[in-house]
N, C-alpha and C positions, 0 to 999 in steps of 0.2 A: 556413412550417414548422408549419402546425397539428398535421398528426400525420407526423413527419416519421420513414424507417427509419435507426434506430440498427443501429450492427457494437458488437460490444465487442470488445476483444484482451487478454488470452483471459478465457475463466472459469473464474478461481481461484475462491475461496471469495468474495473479497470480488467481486470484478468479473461474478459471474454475480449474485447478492444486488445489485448496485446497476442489472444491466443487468433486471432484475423488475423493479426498482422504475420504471426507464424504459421500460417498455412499456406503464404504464398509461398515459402519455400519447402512446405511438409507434404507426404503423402495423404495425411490427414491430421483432423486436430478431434481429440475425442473428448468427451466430459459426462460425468458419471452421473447420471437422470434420477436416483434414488434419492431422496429426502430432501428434494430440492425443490427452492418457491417454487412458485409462479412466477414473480418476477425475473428468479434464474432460469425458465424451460423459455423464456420468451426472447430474453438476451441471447442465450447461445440457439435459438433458434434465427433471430436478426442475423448475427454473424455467420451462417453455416457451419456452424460446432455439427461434428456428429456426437448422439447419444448413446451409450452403453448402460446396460444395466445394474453391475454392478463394480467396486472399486478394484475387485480381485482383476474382470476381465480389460479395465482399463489401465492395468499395470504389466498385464500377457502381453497387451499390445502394441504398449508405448514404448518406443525409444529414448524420449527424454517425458521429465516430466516437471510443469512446473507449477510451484503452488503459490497462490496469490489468493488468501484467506483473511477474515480481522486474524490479529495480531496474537490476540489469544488463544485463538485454534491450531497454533502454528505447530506445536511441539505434539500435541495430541496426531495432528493427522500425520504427521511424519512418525510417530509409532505405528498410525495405523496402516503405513504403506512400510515401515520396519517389517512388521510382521506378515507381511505377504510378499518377503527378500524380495523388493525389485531392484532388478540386477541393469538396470540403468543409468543414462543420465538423470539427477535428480536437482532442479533449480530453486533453490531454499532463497524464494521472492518475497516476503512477507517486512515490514519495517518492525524489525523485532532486536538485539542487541548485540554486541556481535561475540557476545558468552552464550547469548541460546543460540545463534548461527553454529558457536562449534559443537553443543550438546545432541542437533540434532543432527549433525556430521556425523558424529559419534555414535547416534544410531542407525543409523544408514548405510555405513561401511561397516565388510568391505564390499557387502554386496553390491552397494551402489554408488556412484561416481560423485559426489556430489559440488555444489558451484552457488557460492553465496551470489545473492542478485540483490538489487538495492534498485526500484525504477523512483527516479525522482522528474516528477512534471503532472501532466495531464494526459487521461487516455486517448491514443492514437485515434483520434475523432476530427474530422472537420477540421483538417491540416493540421494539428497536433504532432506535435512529436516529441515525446517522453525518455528519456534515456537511462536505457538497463544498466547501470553497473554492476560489473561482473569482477570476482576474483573465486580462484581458486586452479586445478591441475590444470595445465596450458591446450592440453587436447582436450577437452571438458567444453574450458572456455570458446577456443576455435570453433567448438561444433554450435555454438549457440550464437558466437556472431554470424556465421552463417546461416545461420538460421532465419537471423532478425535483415541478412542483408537486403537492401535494396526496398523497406517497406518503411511505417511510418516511427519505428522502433529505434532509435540509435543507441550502440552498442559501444560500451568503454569497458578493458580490462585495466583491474588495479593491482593486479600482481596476482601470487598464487595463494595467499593466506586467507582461511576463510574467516570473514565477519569484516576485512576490508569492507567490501561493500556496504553491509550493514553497518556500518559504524559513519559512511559517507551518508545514507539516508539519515538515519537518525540525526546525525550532527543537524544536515538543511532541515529537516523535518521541525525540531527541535526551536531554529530563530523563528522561519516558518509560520509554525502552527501558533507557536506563542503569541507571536507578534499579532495574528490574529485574536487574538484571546486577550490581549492586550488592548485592540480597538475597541473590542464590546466593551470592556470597560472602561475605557477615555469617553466612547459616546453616550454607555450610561449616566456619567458623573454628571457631564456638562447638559444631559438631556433632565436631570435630576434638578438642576438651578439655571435651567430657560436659554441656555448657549450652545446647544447641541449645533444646532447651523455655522455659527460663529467658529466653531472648533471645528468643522470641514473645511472652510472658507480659508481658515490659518493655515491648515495641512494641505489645502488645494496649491497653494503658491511654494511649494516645496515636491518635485519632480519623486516621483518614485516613493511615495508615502500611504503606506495602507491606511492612512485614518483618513485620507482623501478617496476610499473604498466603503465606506459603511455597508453598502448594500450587502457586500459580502461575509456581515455579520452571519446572515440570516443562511447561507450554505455553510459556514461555518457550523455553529448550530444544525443542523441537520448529518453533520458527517460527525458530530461531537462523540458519539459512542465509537466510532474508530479513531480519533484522532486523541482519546482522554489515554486509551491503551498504551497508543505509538508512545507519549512524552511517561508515561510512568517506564515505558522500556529505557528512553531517553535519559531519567532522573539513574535507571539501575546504573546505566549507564556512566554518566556522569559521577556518582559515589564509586561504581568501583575504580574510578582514576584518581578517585580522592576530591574531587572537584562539588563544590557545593549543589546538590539536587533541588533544594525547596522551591526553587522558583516553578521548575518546570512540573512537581509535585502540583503544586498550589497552581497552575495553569490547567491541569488534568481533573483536579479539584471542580474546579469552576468549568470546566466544558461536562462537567458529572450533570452538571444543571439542567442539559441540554438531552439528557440520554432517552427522554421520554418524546422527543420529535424524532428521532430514527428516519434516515433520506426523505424528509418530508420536506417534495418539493414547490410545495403554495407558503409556505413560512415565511414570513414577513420580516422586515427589520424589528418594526414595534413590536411585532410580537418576540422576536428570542428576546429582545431587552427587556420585557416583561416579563419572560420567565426566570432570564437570568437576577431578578432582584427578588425572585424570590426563594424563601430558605430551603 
């Protein structure tokens, strides 16, 4: 696998940004044009994705493949690359929990090799650099740190069990997202009884404090129909270790509020706090 052709599934924002960054080392990086926005033919159009027609011919041709989907789709599209045996590397990228990381192992082998991934950051954009964690079989993993060598992607293996990874996403995902989720609601309270300034001003004199962040309410909100998914995976997560879920329930809860601005990126601070108050 010197230069081996990557598929990606699909390109979102983050998943066309990491499949650039694997082309510096691939023969090519391909993505399946079929029932795909506009806003996806335009992304992997930016990055120089090549397009294929359909998902059967972008599994003929791929040597590795990796999927970088919302969260929900995850288990579905790995049946639907089950059912057409591809007999590769398969990269199970998705912030999903690391009992469906082994469910969809499970169906993937033994045709295919598979390699739990967990990318925790921001897409390899504008000096960016996002870091793939990787576990699972030690040749698997080797071929996709190479893969990522030397570009805007950094590469950590966490041993060979799959849902490590997923279980390292989830966990940051999990303070993370919350914590976000958590400021709309500190800034709604104090914006409710005329101290909304006052309660940045306090958080501003404390280093490293997302409530000294509000702005970021408002991208919050907008990514809320993928980040309500990630922490319900979070909550399964957490009950099946026996560990109390409701918080992050009730975090998923409340970004549900938000599922009707979808990457709407003109969204205002006032406006998510306005929608978030209401029922």
């Amino acid at each position: 696998m010197d230069q081996p052709t990557v598929g990606i599934l699909h390109p979102g924002s983050m998943g066309a940004a990491i499949a650039a960054c694997a082309a510096t080392n691939a023969a090519a990086v391909l993505w399946c044009e079929t029932g795909r926005s506009t806003a996806s033919v335009e992304r992997a159009t930016q990055f120089g994705l090549t397009p294929v027609a359909t998902l059967s011919e972008l599994l003929d041709r791929s040597d590795i493949v990796i999927s970088l989907c919302p969260p929900a789709a995850a288990e579905n599209l790995a049946r639907d690359v089950a059912r057409r045996r591809f007999g590769g590397v398969y990269v199970e990228a998705n912030a999903i929990s690391p009992t469906r990381a082994q469910r969809i192992a499970a169906l993937l082998e033994p045709d295919a090799t598979v390699v739990d991934g967990g990318v925790v950051g921001s897409p390899p954009v504008g000096g960016k650099t996002p870091t793939l964690y990787l576990s699972g079989p030690a040749d698997a993993t080797e071929h996709i740190e190479a893969l990522f060598a030397g570009t805007g992607v950094r590469t950590a293996v966490l041993g060979t069990e799959i849902g490590k990874a997923s279980a390292l996403k989830l966990s940051y995902a999990s303070f993370q997202k919350t914590s976000r989720v958590l400021v709309a609601l500190a800034v709604g309270m104090a914006r409710e009884h005329g101290v909304d300034q006052e309660l940045i001003k306090v958080a501003s004199r404390r280093t490293d404090s997302y409530l000294s962040e509000p702005q970021y309410v408002a991208k919050a909100a907008a990514r809320a129909w993928r980040w309500g998914r990630e922490l319900e995976e979070a909550a399964d997560t957490l009950a099946a270790a026996g560990l109390p879920p409701e918080m992050l329930r009730a975090a998923a809860s409340t970004l549900a509020r938000w599922n009707d601005v979808k990457d709407d990126g003109e969204l205002t601070l006032t406006d998510a706090l306005d929608r978030l108050a209401q029922p």
